[in-house]
C-alpha positions as CSV (number, residue, x, y, z in Angstrom):
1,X,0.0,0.0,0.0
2,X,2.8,2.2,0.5
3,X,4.2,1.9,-3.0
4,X,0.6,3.2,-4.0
5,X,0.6,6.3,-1.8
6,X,4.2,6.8,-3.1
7,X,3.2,6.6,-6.3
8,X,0.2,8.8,-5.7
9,X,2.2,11.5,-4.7
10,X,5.1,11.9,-7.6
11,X,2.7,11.3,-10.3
12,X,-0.3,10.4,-9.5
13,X,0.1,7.6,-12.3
14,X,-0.1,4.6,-10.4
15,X,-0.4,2.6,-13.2
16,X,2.3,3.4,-14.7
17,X,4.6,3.9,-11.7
18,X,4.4,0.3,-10.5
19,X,3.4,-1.5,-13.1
20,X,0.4,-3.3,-12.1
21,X,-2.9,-3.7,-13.9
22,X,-6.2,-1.6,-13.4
23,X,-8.0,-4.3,-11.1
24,X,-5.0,-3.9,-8.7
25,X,-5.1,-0.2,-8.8
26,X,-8.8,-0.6,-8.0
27,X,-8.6,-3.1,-5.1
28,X,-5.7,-1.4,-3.9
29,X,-7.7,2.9,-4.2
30,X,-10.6,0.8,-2.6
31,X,-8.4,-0.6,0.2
32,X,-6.7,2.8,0.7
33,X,-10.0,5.4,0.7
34,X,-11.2,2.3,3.4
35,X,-7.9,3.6,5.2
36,X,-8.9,7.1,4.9
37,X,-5.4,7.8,3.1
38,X,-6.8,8.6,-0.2
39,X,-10.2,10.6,-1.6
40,X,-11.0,8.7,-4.6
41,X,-14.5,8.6,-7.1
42,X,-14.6,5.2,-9.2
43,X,-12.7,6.5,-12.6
44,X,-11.8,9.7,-11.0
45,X,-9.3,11.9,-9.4
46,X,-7.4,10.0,-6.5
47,X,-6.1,12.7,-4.3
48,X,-4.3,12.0,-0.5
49,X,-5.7,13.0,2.4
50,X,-3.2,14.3,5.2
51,X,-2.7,10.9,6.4
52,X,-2.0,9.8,2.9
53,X,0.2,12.6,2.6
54,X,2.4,12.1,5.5
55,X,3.1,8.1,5.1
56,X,3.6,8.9,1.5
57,X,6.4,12.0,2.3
58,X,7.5,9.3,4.8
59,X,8.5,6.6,2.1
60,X,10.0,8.6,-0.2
61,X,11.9,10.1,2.3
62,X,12.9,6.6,3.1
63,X,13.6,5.8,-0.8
64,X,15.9,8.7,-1.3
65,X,18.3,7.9,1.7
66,X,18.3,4.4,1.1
67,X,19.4,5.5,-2.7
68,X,22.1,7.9,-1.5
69,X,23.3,5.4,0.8
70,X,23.6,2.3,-2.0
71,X,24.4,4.7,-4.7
72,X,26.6,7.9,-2.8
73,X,28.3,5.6,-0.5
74,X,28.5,1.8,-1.5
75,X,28.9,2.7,-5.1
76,X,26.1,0.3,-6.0
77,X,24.9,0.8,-9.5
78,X,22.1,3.5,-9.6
79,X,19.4,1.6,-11.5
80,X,20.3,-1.5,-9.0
81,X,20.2,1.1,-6.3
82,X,16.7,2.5,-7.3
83,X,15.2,-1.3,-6.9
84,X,17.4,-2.0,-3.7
85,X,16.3,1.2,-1.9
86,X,12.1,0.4,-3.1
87,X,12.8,-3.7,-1.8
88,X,14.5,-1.8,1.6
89,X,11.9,1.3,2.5
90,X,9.7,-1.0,4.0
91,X,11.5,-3.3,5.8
92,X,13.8,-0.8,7.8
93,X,12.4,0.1,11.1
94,X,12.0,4.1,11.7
95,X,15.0,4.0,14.4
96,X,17.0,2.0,11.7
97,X,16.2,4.8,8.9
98,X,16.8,7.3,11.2
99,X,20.2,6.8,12.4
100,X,21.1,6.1,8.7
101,X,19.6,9.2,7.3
102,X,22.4,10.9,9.8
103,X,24.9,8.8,8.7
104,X,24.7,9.2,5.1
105,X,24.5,13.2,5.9
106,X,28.0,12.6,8.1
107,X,29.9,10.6,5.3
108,X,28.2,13.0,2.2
109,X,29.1,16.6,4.5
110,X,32.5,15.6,5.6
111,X,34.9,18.4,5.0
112,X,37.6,16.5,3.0
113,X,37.0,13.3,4.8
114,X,34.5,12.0,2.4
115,X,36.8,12.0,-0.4
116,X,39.0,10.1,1.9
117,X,36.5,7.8,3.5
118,X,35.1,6.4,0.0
119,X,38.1,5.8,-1.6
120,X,39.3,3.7,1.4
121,X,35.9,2.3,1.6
122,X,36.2,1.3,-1.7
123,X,40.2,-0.2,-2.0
124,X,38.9,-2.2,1.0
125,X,35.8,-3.4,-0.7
126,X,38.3,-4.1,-3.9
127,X,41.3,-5.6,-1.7
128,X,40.4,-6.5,1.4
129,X,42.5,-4.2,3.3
130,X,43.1,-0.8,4.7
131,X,45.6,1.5,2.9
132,X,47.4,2.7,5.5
133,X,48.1,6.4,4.7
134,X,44.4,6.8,3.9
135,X,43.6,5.6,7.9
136,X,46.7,8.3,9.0
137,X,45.3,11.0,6.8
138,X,41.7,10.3,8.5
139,X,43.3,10.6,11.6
140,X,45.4,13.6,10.8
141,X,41.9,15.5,10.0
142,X,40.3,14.9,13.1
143,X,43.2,16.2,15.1
C-alpha cells in the first residue's frame, strides 16, 4: 500500500509507476479510501488525504536515503540502487532509517574526509585491506 501512496504522490500515475494492472489499482484505491489515506471517485481523481500525505512524504523520504546510501556511499549501480532502496523502505524500522539518514548526511558533508573515507571504503571493498596512509590521513583531519 505504500508503494501506492508513493506513487500517488510523484505522479499520481499509479499505473504506470508500479506497473500493475487496473483491477489492482482498483482493489488497492478501494483498500486505501477504506484507510482514509486517499479521496477517490470510481474513474476519478485519486487525491491523499493528510494521512496519505504524510506516510507517502515518509517513504519517499525513506527511498531517497536508502538510494544515496547504495548509490553515494556503496557505489552500488544506480538503476540496481533505485530497486534495492524500493525492496529496503519498507523493511527498515523508523530507528533504523533514522540513524542512517544521519549517517549518510555525516559521510556525504564531511569536510575533506569523504573524499578520503570512499576511496578507502572502496580499496577495502576491492582488496580486502586498509591503505594505511588513507587511515593516517583520517586521523590527521580529526586532530
Amino acid at each position: 500500500m505504500e508503494d501506492y501512496l508513493e506513487a500517488i504522490a510523484k505522479l499520481g500515475e499509479v499505473e504506470t509507476e508500479l506497473g500493475v494492472k487496473k483491477p489492482s489499482v482498483s482493489a488497492a484505491l478501494y483498500k486505501l479510501s477504506e484507510d482514509g489515506l486517499v479521496e477517490h471517485r470510481k474513474y476519478g481523481h485519486v487525491e491523499l488525504t493528510g494521512e496519505g500525505q504524510r506516510i507517502a512524504e515518509d517513504v519517499i523520504h525513506r527511498h531517497e536515503v536508502l538510494f544515496r546510501f547504495l548509490s553515494e556511499i556503496l557505489g552500488v549501480d544506480r538503476e540496481i540502487a533505485q530497486v534495492d532502496a524500493c525492496k529496503l523502505e519498507h523493511w527498515l524500522s523508523e530507528s533504523s532509517i533514522l540513524r542512517l539518514t544521519k549517517f549518510v548526511e555525516f559521510i556525504l558533508t564531511c569536510p575533506r574526509g569523504e573524499a578520503v573515507l570512499l576511496e578507502g571504503f572502496n580499496y577495502y571493498f576491492e582488496n580486502g585491506e586498509r591503505i594505511e596512509e588513507l587511515v593516517a590521513k583520517c586521523l590527521e583531519e580529526e586532530r
